[in-house]
C-alpha positions as a printed Julia matrix, in Angstrom:
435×3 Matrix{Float64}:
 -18.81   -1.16  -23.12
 -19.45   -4.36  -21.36
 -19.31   -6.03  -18.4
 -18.49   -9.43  -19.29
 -15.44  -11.52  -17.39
 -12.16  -11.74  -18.66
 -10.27  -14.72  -18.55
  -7.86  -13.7   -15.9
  -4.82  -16.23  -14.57
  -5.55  -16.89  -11.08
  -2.08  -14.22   -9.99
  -4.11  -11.54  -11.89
  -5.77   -9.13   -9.48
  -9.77   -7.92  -10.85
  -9.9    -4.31  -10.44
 -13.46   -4.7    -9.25
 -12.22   -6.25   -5.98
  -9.55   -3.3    -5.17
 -11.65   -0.5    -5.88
 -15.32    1.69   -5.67
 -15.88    0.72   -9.23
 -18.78    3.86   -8.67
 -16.06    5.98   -7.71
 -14.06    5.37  -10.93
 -16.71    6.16  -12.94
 -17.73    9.28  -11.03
 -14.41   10.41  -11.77
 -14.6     9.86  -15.02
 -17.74   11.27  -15.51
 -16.64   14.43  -13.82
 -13.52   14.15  -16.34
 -16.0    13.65  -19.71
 -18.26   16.72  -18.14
 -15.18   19.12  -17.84
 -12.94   18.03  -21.42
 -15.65   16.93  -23.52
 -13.64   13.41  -24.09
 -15.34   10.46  -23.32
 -12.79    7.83  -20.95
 -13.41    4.17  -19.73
 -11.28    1.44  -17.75
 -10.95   -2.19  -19.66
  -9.03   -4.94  -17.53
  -6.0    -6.12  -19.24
  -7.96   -8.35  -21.76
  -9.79   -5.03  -23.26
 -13.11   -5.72  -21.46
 -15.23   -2.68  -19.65
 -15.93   -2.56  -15.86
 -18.43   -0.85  -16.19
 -22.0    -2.12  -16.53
 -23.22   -2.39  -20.11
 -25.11    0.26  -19.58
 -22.01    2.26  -19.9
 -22.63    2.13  -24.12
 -25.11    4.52  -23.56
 -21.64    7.15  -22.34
 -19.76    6.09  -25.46
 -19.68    8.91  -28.11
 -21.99    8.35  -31.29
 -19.57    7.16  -33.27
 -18.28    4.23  -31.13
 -22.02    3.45  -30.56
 -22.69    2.36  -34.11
 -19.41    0.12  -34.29
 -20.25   -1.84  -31.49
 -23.99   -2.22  -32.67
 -22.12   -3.95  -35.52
 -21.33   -7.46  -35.76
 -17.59   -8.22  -34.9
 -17.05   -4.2   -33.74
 -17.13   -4.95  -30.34
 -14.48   -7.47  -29.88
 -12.49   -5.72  -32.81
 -12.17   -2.64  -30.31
 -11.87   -4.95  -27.27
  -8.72   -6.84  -29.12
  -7.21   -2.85  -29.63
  -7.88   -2.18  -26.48
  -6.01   -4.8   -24.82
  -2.89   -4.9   -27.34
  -2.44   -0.43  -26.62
  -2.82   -1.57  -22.66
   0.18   -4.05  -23.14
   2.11   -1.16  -24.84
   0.86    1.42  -22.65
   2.12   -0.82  -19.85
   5.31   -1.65  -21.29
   6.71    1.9   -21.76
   4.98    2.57  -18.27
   3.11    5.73  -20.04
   0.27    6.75  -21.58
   0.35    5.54  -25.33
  -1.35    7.24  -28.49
  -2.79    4.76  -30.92
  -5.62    4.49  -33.88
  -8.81    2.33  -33.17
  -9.63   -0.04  -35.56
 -11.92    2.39  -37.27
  -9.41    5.03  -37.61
  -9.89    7.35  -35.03
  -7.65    8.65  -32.33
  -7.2     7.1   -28.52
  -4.97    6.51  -26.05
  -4.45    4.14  -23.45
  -3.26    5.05  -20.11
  -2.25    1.72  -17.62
  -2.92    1.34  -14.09
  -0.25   -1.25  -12.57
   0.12   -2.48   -9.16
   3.53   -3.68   -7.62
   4.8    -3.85  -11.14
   1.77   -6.0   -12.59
  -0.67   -4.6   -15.22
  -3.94   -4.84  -14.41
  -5.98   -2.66  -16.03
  -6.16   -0.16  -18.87
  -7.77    4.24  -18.74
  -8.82    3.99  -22.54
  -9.78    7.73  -23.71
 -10.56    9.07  -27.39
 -12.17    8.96  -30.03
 -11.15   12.52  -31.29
  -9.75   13.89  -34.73
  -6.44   15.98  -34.35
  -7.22   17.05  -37.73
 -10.42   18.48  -39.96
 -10.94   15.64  -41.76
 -10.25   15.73  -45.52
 -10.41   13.37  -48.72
  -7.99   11.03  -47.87
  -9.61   10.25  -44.46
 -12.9     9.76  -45.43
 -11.53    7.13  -48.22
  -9.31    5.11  -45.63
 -12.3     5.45  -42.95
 -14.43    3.69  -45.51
 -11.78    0.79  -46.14
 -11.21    0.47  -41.9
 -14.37   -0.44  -41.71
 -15.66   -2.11  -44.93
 -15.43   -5.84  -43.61
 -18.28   -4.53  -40.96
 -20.67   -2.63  -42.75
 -21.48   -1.14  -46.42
 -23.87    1.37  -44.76
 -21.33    4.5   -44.07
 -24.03    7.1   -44.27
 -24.54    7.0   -40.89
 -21.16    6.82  -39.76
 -19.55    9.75  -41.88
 -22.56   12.04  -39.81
 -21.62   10.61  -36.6
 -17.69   11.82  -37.38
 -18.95   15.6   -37.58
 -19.89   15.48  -33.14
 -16.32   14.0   -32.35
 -14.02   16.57  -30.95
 -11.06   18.07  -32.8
  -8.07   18.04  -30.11
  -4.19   18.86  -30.03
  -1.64   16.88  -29.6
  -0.67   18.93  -26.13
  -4.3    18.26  -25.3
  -4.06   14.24  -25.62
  -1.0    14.28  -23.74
  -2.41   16.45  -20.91
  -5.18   14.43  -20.57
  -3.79   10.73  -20.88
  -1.3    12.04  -18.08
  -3.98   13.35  -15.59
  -6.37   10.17  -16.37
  -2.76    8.38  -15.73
  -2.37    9.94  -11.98
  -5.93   10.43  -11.31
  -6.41    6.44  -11.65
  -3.42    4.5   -10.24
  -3.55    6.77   -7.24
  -6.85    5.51   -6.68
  -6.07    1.91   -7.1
  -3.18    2.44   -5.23
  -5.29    3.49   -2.52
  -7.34    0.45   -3.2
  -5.03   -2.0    -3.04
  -3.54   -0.88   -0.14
  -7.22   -0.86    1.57
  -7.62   -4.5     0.08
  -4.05   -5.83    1.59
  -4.51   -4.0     4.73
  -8.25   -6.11    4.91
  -7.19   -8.97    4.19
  -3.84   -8.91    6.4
  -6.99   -8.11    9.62
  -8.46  -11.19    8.41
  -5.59  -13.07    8.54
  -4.77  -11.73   12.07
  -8.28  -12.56   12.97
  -8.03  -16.53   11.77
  -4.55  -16.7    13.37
  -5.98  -14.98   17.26
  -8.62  -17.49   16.83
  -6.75  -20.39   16.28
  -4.6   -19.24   19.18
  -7.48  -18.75   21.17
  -8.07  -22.53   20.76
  -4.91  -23.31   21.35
  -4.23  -21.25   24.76
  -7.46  -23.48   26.11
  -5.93  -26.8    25.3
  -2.6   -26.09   27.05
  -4.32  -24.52   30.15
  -6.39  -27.58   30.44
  -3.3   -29.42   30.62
  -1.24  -27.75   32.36
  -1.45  -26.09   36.6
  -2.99  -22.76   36.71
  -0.68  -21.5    38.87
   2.05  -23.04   36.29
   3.07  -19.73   34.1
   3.84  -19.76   30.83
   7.06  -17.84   29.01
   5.85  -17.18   25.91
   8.96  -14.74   24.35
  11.79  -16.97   24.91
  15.23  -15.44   22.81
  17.0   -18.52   22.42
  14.47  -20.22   20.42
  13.64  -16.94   18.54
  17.47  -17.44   17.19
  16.45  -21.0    16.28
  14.04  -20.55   14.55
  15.45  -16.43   12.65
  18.27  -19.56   11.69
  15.81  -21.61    9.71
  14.21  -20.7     6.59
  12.45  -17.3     5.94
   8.98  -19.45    6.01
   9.53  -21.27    8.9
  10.64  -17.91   10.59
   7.78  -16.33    9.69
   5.6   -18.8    10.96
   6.83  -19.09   14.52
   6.88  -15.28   14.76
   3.52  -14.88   13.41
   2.41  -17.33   16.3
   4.33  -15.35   18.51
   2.59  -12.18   17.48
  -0.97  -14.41   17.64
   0.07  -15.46   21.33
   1.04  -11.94   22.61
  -2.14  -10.56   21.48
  -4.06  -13.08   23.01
  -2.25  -12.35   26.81
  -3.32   -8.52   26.17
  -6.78   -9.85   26.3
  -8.16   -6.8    23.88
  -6.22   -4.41   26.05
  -4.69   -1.52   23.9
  -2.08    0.11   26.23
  -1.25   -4.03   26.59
  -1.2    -4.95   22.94
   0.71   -1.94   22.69
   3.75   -2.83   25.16
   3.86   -6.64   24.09
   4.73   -6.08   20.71
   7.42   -3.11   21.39
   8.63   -6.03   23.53
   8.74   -8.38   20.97
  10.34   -6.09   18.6
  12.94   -5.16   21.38
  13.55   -8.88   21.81
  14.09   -9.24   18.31
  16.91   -6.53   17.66
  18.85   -7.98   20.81
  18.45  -11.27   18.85
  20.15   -9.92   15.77
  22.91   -8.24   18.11
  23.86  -11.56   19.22
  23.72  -13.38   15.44
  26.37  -10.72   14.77
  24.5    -8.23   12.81
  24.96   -4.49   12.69
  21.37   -3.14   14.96
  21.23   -0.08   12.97
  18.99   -1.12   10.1
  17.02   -2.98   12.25
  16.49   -0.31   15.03
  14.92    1.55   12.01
  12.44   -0.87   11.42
  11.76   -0.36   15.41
  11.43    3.01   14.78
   9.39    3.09   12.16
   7.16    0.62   13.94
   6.49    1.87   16.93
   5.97    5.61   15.51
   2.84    3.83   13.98
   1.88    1.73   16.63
   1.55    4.31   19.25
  -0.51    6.27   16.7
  -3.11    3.79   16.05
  -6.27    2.87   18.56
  -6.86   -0.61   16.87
  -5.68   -3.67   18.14
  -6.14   -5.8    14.59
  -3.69   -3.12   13.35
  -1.24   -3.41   15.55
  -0.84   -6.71   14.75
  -0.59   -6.04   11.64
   1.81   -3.36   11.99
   3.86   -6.21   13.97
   4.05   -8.39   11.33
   5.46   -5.62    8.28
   8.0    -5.15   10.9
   8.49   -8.61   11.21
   9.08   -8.81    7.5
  11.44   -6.34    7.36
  13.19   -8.12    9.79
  13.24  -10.74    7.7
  13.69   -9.76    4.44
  16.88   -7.81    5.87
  18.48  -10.92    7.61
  17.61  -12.65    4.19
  19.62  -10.25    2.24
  22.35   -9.58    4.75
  22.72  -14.04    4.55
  23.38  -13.36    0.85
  25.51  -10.52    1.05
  27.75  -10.55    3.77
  28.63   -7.36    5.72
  31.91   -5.15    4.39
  34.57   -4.91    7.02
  35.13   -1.3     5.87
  31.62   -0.51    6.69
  31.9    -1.57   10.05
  34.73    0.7     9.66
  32.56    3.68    9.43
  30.18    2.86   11.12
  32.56    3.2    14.5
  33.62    6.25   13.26
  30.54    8.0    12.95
  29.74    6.55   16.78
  32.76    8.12   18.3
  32.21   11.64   16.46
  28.52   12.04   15.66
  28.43   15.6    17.68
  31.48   16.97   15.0
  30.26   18.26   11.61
  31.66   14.92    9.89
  31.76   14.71    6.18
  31.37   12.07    3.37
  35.43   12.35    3.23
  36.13   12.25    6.7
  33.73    9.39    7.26
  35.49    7.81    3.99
  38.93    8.39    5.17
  38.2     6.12    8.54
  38.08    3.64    6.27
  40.57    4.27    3.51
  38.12    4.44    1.05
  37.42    7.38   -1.88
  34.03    9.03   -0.68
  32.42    7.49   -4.04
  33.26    4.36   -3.47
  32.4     4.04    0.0
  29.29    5.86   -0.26
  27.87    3.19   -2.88
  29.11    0.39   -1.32
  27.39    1.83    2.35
  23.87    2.29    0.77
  24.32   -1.38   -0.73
  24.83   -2.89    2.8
  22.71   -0.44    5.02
  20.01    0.96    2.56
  20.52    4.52    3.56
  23.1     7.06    2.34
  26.27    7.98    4.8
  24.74   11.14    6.08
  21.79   10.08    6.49
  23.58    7.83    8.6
  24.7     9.97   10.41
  21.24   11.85   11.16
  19.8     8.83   11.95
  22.61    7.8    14.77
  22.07   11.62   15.87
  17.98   10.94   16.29
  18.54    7.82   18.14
  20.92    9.49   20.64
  18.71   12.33   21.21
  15.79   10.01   21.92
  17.89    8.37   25.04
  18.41   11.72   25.9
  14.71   13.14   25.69
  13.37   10.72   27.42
  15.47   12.66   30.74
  12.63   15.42   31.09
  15.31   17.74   32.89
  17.82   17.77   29.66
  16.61   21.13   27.85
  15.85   20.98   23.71
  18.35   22.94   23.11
  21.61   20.98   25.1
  19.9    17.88   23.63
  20.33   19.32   19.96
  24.03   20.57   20.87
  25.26   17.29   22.23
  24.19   15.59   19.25
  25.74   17.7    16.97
  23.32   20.54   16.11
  23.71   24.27   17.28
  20.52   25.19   16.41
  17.13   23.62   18.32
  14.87   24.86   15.32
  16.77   22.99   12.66
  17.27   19.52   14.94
  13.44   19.96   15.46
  13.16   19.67   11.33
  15.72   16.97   11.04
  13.6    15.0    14.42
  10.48   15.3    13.0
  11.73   14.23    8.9
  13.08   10.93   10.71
  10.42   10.06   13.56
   7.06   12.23   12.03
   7.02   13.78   15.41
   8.77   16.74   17.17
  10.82   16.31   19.78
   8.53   17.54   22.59
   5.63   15.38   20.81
   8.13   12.52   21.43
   8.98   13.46   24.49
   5.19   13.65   25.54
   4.3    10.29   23.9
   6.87    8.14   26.04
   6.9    10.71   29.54
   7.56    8.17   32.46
């Protein structure tokens, strides 16, 4: 093992800046300890991690080799071609080393890119006989003429089943890219605070210029919804831009207040589905985005997060408009979406929803989850959940005539459905925005 750099492209991401590298290999460790088979992580041009100190973990066998001249990058060259195929099938993938012993390589990918490789072996999944020991000698002939050595160190490697390779290149598999999902979720949410931080302080800056020009007493609009449909008009980039200023300007009126910080971006959000109700578009997708949004918002103390919370919302936003600009709305949708408004409290169906439209319920279910992204019951949940919020927030309506006048007869099973949509029950909701 060794800890040298790889010659990575500048989109490829180092798994030593998503991760605990310790961690990994504390995991790994714990794996080796409890199966007896010796694992290690190579980036995706077959190089260790780990610190070369690592060798020291390898088994006996794979010592020797890489004490030869040429072993090490022979294995490092395997390495990286069984991580290619490992991440081309998306699965762990059993291969021979160079010097004829079992492995198999695992990948770890992030948002679809392969960026690192769980390499775990050598075994047998055989006693070794004749014909082995002849083609072991020939493997490795162009490294060494001294097999003495070699041949000894094949009696310590383990003898393992095929069920037991695949058992353990799956949990190596899991174990792994959950952790650098974890990681590179921790590394984008850190460097989306720092971004925050750069774009507060440049506001900052920019607040004290305009207040030196301008009369104290002079007050200054900062959400204004005509120009927000300017600019949601322009390109995506330019979009994003204004409304990350926006977001940077908000923040910097709430003056580090939470409950502040807080209500200025709900208002901004607000702002922004009325916006999209006058370019024309259905508010349903995008009042899920709210949703979804402020659920998180109200449950986190930070201020930097909120922000940042702000501005995934803010993408979804976009990335929505974007799509809907490319493929524009069905008229039979609109259809059904009517329908479902006028009878949400009946026990619709797929074929009654379908009919409003004149549609088979196959075809107009597919072509509903193409332009709204959910299903057409789940539809009509979420138009249920959204009506029962107006209706909670009226602390004299009771759970249950809440649940029936949306459509449900039974409070216990609208609590399940609440809670699946929002994360919250109703009487947490109900709590969380009392007047």
């Amino acid at each position: 093992m060794d800890n040298q750099p790889a010659n990575l492209q500048p989109n490829q991401k180092r798994i030593s800046d998503l991760v605990d590298i310790k961690t990994l290999q504390e995991i790994l460790d714990a794996f080796t300890t409890t199966t007896g088979l010796m694992a290690n992580i190579v980036d995706v041009e077959g190089v260790s991690i780990f610190p070369r100190k690592g060798i020291k973990k390898c088994c006996k066998f794979c010592r020797i080799i890489y004490s030869l001249e040429g072993g090490k990058n022979r294995c490092q060259a395997a390495y990286k071609r069984a991580g290619k195929q490992a991440a081309l099938f998306g699965e762990p993938y059993i291969f021979r080393c160079p010097s004829g012993l079992i492995e198999w390589a695992a990948p770890i990918v992030l948002n679809g890119e392969h960026v690192g490789t769980i390499i775990c072996g050598q075994v047998l999944m055989w006693e070794p006989e004749e014909f082995f020991w002849i083609e072991l000698r020939k493997m490795n002939q162009a490294i060494t003429d001294d097999f003495e050595e070699l041949f000894a160190a094949v009696g310590e490697l383990a003898i393992v089943t095929g069920n037991q390779v695949q058992a353990s290149a799956y949990l190596l598999y899991v174990v792994a890219n959950y952790i650098m999902k974890a990681g590179w979720e921790n590394f984008e949410q850190s460097r989306e605070f720092a971004r925050q931080r750069t774009l507060y302080h440049a506001e900052i800056e920019n607040r004290k210029s305009l207040e030196e020009q301008l009369d104290k007493t002079e007050i200054l609009s900062l959400i204004d919804e005509d120009e927000i449909i300017v600019q949601l008009q322009q390109n995506r980039k330019k979009a994003k831009l204004y409304l990350e200023g926006l977001i940077s300007g908000l923040r910097y009126e709430a003056h580090q207040n939470l409950p502040q910080m807080r209500a200025k971006m709900i208002e901004l959000l607000v702002m922004l589905s009325r916006v999209v109700n006058r370019l024309g578009q259905a508010v349903a997708p995008f009042l899920q985005i709210n949703d979804q949004a402020w659920s998180q918002i109200y449950q986190t103390d930070s201020i930097e997060n909120i922000g940042v919370l702000t501005s995934k919302a803010v993408d979804a936003y976009l990335e929505h408009l974007e799509a809907l600009a490319i493929k524009p709305e069905n008229p039979n949708i609109k259809l059904m979406i009517d329908f479902v408004e006028s009878n949400y409290q009946k026990n619709l169906t797929v074929e009654e929803i379908s009919d409003s439209a004149c549609l088979s319920p196959g075809y107009a279910g597919r072509i509903f989850k193409d332009q709204q992204g959910m299903s057409i019951m789940d539809y009509v949940l979420k138009v249920r959940i959204e009506k029962s919020k107006k209706l909670l927030l009226n602390p004299h309506y009771q759970i249950q005539t809440i649940a029936e006048s949306v459509g449900y007869g039974d409070a216990g099973y609208f609590t399940k459905v609440f809670r699946k949509f929002e994360g919250i029950t109703p009487t947490q909701f109900r709590k969380v925005h009392k007047r």
